[in-house]
Each structure stands twice: as structure tokens, then as C-alpha cells.
C-alpha positions as CSV (number, residue, x, y, z in Angstrom):
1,X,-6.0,-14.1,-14.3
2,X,-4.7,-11.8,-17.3
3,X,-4.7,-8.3,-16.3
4,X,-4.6,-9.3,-12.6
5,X,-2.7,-6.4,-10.3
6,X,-0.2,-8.3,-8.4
7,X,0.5,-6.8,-4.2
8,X,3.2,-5.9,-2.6
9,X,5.9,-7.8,-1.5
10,X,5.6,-8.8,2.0
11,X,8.9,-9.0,4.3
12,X,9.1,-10.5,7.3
13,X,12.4,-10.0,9.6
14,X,12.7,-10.5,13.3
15,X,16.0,-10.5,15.7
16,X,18.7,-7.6,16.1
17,X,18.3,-4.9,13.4
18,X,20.9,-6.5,10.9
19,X,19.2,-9.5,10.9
20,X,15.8,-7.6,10.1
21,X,17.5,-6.3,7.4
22,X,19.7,-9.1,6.3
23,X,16.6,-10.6,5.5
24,X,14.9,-7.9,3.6
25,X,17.9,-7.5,1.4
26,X,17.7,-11.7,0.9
27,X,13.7,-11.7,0.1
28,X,14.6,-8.8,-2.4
29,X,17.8,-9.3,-3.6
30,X,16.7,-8.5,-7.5
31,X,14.5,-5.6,-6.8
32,X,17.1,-4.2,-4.7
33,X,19.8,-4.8,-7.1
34,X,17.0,-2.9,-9.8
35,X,16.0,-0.3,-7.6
36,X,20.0,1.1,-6.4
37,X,20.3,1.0,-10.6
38,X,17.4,3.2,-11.2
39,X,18.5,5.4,-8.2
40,X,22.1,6.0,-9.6
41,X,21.1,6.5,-12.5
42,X,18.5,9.3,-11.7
43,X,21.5,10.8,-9.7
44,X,24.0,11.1,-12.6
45,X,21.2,12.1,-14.8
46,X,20.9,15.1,-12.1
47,X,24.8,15.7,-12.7
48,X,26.4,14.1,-9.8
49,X,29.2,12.1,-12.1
50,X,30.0,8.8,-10.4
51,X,33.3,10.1,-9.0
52,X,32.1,12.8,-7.6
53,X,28.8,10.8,-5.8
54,X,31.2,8.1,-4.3
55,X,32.8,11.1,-2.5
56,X,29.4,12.1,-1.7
57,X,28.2,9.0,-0.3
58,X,31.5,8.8,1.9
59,X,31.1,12.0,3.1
60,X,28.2,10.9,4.7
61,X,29.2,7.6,6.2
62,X,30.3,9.1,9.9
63,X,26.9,10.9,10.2
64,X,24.8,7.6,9.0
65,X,26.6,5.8,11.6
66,X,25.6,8.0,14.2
67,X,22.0,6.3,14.5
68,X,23.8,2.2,15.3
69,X,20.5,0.5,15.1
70,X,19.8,2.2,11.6
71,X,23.7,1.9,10.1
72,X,23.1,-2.1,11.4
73,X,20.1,-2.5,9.1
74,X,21.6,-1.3,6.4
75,X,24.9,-3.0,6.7
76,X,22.4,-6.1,7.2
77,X,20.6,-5.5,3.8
78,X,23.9,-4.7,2.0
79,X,24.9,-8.5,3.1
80,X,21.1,-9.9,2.4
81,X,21.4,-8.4,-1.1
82,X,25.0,-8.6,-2.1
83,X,25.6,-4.8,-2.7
84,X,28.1,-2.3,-1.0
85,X,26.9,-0.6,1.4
86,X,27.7,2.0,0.0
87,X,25.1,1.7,-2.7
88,X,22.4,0.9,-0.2
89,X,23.5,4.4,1.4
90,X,22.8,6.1,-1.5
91,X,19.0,4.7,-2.0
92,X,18.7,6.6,1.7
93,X,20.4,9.6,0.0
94,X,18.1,10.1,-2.6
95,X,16.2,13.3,-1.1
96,X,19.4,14.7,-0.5
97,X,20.7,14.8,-4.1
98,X,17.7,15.5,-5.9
99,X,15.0,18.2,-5.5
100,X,12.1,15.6,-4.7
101,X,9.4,17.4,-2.6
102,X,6.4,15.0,-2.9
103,X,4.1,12.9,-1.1
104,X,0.9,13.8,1.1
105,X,0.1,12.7,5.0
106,X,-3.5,13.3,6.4
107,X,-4.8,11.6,9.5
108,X,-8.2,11.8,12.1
109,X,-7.4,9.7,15.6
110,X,-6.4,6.7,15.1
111,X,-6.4,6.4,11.1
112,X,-3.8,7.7,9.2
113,X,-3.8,8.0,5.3
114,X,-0.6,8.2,2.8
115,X,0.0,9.0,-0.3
116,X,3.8,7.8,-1.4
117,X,5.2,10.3,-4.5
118,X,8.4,9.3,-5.9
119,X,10.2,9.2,-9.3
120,X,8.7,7.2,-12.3
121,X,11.9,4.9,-12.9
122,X,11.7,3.8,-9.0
123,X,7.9,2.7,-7.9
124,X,8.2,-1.0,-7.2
125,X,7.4,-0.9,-3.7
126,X,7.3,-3.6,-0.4
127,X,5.3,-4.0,2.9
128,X,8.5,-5.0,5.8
129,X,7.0,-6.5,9.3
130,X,9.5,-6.2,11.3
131,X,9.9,-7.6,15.4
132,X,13.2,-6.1,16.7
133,X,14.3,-7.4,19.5
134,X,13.7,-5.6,22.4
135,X,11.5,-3.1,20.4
136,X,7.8,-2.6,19.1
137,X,7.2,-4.7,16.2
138,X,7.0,-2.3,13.2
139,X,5.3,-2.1,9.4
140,X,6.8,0.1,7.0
141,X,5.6,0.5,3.4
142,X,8.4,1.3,0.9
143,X,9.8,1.7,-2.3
144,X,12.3,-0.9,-2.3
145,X,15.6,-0.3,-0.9
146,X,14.5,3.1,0.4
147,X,13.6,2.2,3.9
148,X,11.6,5.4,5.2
149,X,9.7,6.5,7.9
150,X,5.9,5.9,6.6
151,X,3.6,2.8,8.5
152,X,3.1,1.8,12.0
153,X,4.0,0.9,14.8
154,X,2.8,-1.3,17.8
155,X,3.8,1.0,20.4
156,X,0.5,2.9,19.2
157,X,1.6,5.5,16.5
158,X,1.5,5.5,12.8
159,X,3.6,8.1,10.7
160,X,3.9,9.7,7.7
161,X,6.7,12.2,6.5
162,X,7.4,14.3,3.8
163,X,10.5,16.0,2.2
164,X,11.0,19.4,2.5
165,X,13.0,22.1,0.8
166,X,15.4,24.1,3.0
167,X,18.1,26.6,2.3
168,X,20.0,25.2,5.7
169,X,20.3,21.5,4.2
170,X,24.1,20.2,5.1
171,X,25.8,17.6,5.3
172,X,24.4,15.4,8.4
173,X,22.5,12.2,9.2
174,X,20.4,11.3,5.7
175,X,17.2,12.2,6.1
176,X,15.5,9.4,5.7
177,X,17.6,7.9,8.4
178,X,16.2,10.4,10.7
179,X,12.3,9.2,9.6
180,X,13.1,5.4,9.8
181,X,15.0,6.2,13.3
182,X,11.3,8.5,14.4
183,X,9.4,5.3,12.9
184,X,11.4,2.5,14.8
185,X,11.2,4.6,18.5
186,X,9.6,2.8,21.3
187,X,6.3,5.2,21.2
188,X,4.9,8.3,19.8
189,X,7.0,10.9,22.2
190,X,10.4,9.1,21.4
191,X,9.3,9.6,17.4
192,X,8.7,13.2,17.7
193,X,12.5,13.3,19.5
194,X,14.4,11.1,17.2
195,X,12.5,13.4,14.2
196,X,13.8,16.3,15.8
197,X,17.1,15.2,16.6
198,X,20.6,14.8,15.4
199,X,22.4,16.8,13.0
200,X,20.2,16.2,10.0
201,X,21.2,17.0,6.7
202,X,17.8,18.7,5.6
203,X,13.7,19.1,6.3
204,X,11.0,16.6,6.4
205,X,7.3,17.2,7.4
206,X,5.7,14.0,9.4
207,X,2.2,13.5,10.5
208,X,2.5,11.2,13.7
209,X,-1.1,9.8,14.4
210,X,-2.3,8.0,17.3
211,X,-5.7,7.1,19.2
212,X,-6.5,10.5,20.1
213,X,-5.5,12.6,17.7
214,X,-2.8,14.1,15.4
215,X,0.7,15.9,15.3
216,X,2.5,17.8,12.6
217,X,6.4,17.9,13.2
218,X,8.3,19.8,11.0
219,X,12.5,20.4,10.6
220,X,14.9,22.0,8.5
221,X,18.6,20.8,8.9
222,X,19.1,23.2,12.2
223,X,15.4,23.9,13.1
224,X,12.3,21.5,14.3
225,X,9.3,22.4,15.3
226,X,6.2,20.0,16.9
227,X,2.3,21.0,17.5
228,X,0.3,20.5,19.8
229,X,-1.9,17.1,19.3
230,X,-5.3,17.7,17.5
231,X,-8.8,15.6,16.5
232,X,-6.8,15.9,12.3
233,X,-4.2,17.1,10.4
234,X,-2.2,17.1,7.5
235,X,0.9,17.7,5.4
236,X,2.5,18.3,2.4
237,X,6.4,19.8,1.4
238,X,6.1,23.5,2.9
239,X,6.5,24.7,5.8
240,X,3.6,25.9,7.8
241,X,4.9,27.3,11.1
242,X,6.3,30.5,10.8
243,X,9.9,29.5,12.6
244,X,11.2,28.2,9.3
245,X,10.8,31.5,7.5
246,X,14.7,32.5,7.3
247,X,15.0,29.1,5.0
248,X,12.0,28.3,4.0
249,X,12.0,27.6,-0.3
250,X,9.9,28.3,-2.6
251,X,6.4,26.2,-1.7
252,X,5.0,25.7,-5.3
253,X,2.2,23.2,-6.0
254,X,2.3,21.8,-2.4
255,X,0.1,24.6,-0.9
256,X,-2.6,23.0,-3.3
257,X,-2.4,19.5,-2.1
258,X,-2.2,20.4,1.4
259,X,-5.7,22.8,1.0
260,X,-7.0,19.7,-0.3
261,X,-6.1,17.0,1.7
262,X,-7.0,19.5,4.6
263,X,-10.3,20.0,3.3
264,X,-10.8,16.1,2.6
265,X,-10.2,14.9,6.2
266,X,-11.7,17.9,8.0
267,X,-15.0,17.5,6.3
268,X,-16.0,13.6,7.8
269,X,-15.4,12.2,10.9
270,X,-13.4,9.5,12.5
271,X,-15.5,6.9,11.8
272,X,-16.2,8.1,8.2
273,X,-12.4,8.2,7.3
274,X,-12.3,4.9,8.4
275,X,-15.2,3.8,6.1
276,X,-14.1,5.9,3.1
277,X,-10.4,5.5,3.4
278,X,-9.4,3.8,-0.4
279,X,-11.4,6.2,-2.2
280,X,-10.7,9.4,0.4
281,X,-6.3,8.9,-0.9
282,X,-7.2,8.6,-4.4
283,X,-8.9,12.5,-4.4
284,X,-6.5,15.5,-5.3
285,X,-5.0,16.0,-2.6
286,X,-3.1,13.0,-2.6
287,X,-2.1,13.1,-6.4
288,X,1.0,15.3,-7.6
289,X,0.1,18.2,-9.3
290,X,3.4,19.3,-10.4
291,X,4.0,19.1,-14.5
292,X,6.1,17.3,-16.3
293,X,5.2,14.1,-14.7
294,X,8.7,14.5,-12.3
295,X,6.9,12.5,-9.6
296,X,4.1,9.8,-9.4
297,X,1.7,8.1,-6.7
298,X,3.9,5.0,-5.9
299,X,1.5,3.6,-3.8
300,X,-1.2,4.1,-1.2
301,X,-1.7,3.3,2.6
302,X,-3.9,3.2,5.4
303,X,-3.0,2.7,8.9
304,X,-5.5,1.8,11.4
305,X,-3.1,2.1,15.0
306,X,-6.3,0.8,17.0
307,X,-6.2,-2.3,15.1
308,X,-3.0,-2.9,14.4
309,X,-3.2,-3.2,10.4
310,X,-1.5,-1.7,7.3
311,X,-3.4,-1.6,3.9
312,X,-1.8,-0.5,0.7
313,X,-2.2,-0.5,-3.1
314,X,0.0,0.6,-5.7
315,X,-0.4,3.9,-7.7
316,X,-3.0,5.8,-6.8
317,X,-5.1,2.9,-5.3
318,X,-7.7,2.6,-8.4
319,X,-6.4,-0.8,-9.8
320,X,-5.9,-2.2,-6.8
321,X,-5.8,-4.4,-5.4
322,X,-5.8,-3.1,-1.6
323,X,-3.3,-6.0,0.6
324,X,-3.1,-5.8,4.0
325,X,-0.6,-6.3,6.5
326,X,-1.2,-6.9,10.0
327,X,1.0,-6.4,13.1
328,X,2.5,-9.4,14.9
């Protein structure tokens, strides 16, 4: 039909984790191959010269490698899509180069909502089902190539994370690494340890929800912090406890979104959420507000952890049209 919205990409992989992602870099060899373009070149247009990010990206190597399972996926999807992996390390590495605090993550029990803000030249984005073995089966929704910590998992949790701006960001496990690693665990408790965990390189914010309620974790590079579990919550790119407030950075237009997105889910109730879901992450709170157009709303998500489904849609959700993905 002309004019028709095409979905996501769905991805299926299954076996150890470099099979999963030998198989995602095969289904998306092209994209990939498009996407780790656009991400280099949004890197050297930041001022990191080619010479100077392959030092970079090697510099990073023996911290990546200290989470096996997640260095094996991305070894996998380097051989799936044909790349080095060292370019598929740098579409990990992207929050680390570049300033790119964005994205929103609100949640009741059992319902979690996301709203995915990323660059304008890097939006394409995919659904990946993944069955590890030995593991919970897993969906994660994605830009493609930058395999994050945002969708759900079977062991009863869904997440969302954002990045966050810290004066104590080093050089240490990417930090995206750390959200896929909190996204993959074998239940809520082991995300909230792998999020905290390692030597990460910088902050992130994530929103873990689960039947009963929901938890805001928040790190820097040396500091992490987890709440207690509540009916709802939300999160932007800004620190909210006070133990971050020797490197916390500048919060900007965040503090807006989150007001909002507070406001949104505090105001109905579980079941209403649930009703009101596709138009609830298209309100302002899920938008960027920053000028310049620096960011836009890659795509939407819902997550329903009682049953077991993922729907998304790309920008802000309007055009549709809303695909869903359910667990295995």
C-alpha cells in the first residue's frame, strides 16, 4: 500500500551467545554494515580522527572482554555481518564518545514504557528474540548494531536505561555492555548487580520493572545506587539521589521530561497504563526537548512482563504501525 509504515525487523537467535549474535549480524548484515557507517561518521564529525578512535576502541578491548557472554555476541555478530570487531565495538561505544544523554523510562507493576532517543543519522531500529542456552529467553529492541539494555526478559523483569553524564567517566567496561549484561541476567536481582557492577566506564539510569512494582538504579563510573521497589517510577539523564553529587553534570532539559513522564504515569493506574499505553509514550515526556534537533524518538516500546510481550513502533509511535513481539 503506498505510504504504508513498514515494522521492525524481527531477529530470532537461539544457542550459545555467539551463535545468538552470529545470527543477528547475518539477518542484518546491510543495516549493520549502514549503521557502523553512520556511527563513525558521527564520531569523527565529534573530532575523534580515525587514528586516534582505533586507539580508542583498543583501549577498550580488555575491559569489553571482561563480560565473556557479551564479548561472544559481539564477536558472533562481527562474523554474522562481516565487520571487524572492532567496528561492532565502536556501535557499543557510542555513549562514551559522544555527549548523548537522551531517552525516557516510566513504568507501573508489570508494564513498562520506553521512549528510545538517539541521533537522526542512526534510527533504523530491530526487535532480537533471543533463547540462550541455559538462560531466560530475552527481547531487546534496538537501533541496529547497538545492542542495549531496553525490553524483557522471561525471568520476569523488563528494563529500561538511560545515559547519564558524569565527571568520573573512564576508561572501563562500555556502557552499554554493562545494560545488555543487567538485561541478559537470570532475574530482576542479578540485573540490578550486573548494572551496578564492574569497572564501568560512565553513568546510566535504568528503570527495572516487574509484577509488583518498580526500581530506579542509577551509576556513575565508580558509584551506583538502587531504590527501594515502588507501585511507579521513572527516569530520565540526571541523577536523582543525592550520592552522585561530587560528579553529577549539568541536568539541562532532562529535569523537564522526567517531571512529565512522572506526572503521566503517576496520574492512572495499572490497569489504565496498560489501556492507554501507545498514546501515554507519545506525550512530552517521552519526546526530546533539547534544540537543535541533536536527538530524535527512534522508536517506542511497551513491555507487558505478565504476559510476556514486546510492542514497538518507530518515531514517536503516531505513524505506526505498533508490531509486537512475543516471548518464546
Amino acid at each position: 500500500m503506498a505510504g504504508q509504515v513498514e515494522g521492525p525487523r524481527v531477529i530470532r537467535g537461539e544457542g550459545s551467545w555467539f551463535e545468538i549474535g552470529r545470527q543477528y549480524g547475518e539477518e542484518l548484515r546491510a543495516e549493520i554494515a549502514d549503521a557502523a557507517g553512520a556511527i563513525e561518521a558521527l564520531a569523527v564529525a565529534a573530532g575523534h580522527d580515525r587514528a586516534r578512535l582505533d586507539a580508542r576502541i583498543h583501549d577498550f578491548i580488555p575491559y569489553a572482554q571482561e563480560l565473556p557472554d557479551r564479548w561472544d555476541e559481539l564477536a558472533g555478530v562481527a562474523q554474522g555481518s562481516g565487520l571487524p570487531i572492532e567496528d561492532v565495538l565502536l556501535m557499543q561505544l557510542l555513549e562514551d564518545l559522544l555527549d548523548a544523554d537522551a531517552c525516557t523510562t516510566a513504568g507501573r507493576a508489570g508494564f513498562l514504557l520506553h521512549a528510545e532517543m538517539w541521533f537522526p543519522s542512526h534510527t533504523d531500529y530491530a526487535v532480537f528474540i533471543s533463547s540462550p542456552t541455559g538462560g531466560p529467553p530475552v527481547i531487546t529492541a534496538s537501533c541496529v548494531g547497538f545492542l542495549t539494555g531496553v525490553g524483557l526478559n522471561a525471568s520476569g523483569f523488563a528494563l529500561g536505561v538511560q545515559s547519564i553524564p558524569c565527571r568520573d567517566a573512564r576508561m572501563g567496561v562500555p556502557r552499554a555492555m554493562v545494560s545488555r549484561s543487567a538485561l541478559c541476567a537470570p532475574s530482576a536481582a542479578g540485573a540490578a548487580r550486573e548494572a551496578t557492577g564492574y569497572q564501568r566506564s560512565g553513568g546510566n539510569g535504568f528503570l527495572i520493572v516487574t509484577p509488583t512494582g518498580a526500581q530506579v538504579i542509577e551509576t556513575s563510573a565508580a558509584i551506583g545506587d538502587v531504590t527501594e521497589e515502588r507501585p511507579w517510577g521513572a527516569h530520565t539523564n540526571h541523577y536523582v539521589s543525592g550520592k552522585f553529587q561530587s560528579v553529577a553534570i549539568s541536568k539541562g532539559e532532562t529535569c523537564q521530561r522526567l517531571d512529565e513522564a512522572l506526572a503521566m504515569v503517576g496520574s492512572v493506574s495499572d490497569q489504565e497504563l496498560r489501556e492507554r499505553g501507545r498514546s501515554v509514550v507519545q506525550t512530552s515526556g517521552f519526546v526530546p526537548h533539547g534544540p537543535g534537533g541533536g536527538t530524535v524518538t527512534a522508536f517506542v516500546m511497551l513491555a507487558d512482563v505478565e504476559h510476556g510481550w514486546v510492542e514497538t513502533a518507530s518515531g514517536g509511535g503516531g505513524a505506526g504501525p505498533w508490531a509486537r513481539a512475543a516471548l518464546p
